[in-house]
Legacy VTK file of the C-alpha trace (Angstrom):
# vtk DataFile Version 3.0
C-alpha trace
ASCII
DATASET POLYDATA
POINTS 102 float
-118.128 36.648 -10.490
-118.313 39.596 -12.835
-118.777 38.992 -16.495
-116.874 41.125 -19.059
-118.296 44.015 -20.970
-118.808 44.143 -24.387
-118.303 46.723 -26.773
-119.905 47.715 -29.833
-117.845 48.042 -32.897
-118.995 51.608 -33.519
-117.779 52.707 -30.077
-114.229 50.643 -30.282
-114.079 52.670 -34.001
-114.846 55.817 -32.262
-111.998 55.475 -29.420
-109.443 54.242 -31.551
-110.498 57.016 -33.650
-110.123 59.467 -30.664
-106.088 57.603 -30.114
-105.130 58.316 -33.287
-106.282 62.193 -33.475
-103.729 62.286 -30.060
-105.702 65.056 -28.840
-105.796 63.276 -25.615
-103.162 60.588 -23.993
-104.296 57.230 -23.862
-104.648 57.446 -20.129
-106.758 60.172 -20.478
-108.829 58.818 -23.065
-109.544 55.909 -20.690
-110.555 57.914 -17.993
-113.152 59.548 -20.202
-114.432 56.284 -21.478
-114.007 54.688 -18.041
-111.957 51.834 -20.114
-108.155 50.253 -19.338
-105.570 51.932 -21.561
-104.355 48.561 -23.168
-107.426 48.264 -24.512
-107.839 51.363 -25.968
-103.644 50.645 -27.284
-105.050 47.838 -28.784
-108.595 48.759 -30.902
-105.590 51.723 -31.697
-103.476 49.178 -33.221
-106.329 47.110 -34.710
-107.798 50.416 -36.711
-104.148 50.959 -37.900
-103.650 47.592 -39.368
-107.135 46.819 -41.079
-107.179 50.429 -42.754
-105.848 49.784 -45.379
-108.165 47.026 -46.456
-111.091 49.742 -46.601
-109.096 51.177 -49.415
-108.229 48.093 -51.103
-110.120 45.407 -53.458
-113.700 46.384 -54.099
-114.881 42.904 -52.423
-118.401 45.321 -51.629
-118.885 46.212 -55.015
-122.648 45.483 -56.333
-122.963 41.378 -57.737
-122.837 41.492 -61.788
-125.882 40.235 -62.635
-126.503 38.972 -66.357
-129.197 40.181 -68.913
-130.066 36.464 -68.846
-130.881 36.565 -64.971
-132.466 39.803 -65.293
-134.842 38.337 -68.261
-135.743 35.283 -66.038
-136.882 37.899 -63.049
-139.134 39.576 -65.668
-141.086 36.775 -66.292
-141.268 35.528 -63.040
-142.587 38.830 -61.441
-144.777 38.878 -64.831
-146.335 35.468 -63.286
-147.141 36.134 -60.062
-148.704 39.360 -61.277
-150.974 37.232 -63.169
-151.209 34.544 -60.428
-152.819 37.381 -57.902
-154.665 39.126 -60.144
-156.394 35.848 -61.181
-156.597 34.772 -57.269
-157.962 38.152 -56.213
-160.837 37.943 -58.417
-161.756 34.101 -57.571
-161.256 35.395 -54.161
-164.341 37.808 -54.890
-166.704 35.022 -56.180
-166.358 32.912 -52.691
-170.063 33.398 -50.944
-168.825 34.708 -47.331
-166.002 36.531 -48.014
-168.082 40.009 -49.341
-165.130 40.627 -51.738
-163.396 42.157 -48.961
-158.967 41.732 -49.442
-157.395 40.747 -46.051
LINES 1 103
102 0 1 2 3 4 5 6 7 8 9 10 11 12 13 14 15 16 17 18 19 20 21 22 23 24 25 26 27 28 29 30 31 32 33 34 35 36 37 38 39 40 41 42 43 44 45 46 47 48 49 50 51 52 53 54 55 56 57 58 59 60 61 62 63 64 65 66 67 68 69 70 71 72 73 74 75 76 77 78 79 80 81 82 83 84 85 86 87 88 89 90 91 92 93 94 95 96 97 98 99 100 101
């Protein structure tokens, strides 16, 4: 029993790409890529469909983050500056250790 093949989306973009240049028939295309011509029809039709949603709401854009959050981030980085600072010199006092950081 043979199991089916899997392909990445970067090479089904990159075929479907190829189908809709029409430099090459579909049956030639699959030759090349040693894949059936349905499937190629298909990741084709796919591409099609779905493009225009990479043009459409900006659903990727960057979270808004609020002065409020960014205040509270301050601090806390502020903190564990102090927290390592503080634990990096107790660190230095512990017989055994020679001072030496890890």
């Amino acid at each position: 029993m043979t199991k089916r093949k899997r392909y990445s989306a970067e090479f089904k973009a990159k075929v479907a790409l190829e189908a809709i240049r029409e430099e090459l028939t579909t049956a030639e295309l699959a030759k090349k890529h040693d894949i059936h011509p349905t499937m190629i029809s298909g990741w084709k039709r796919t591409a099609i469909e779905n493009m225009a949603s990479a043009f459409g709401t900006k659903a990727a854009a960057e979270p808004v983050v609020s002065a409020a959050d960014v205040e509270k981030l301050h601090a806390k980085i502020g903190q564990l500056v102090i927290e390592r600072d503080f634990l990096s010199e107790a660190s230095s006092l512990i017989p055994g250790t020679g001072g030496r950081k890890r």
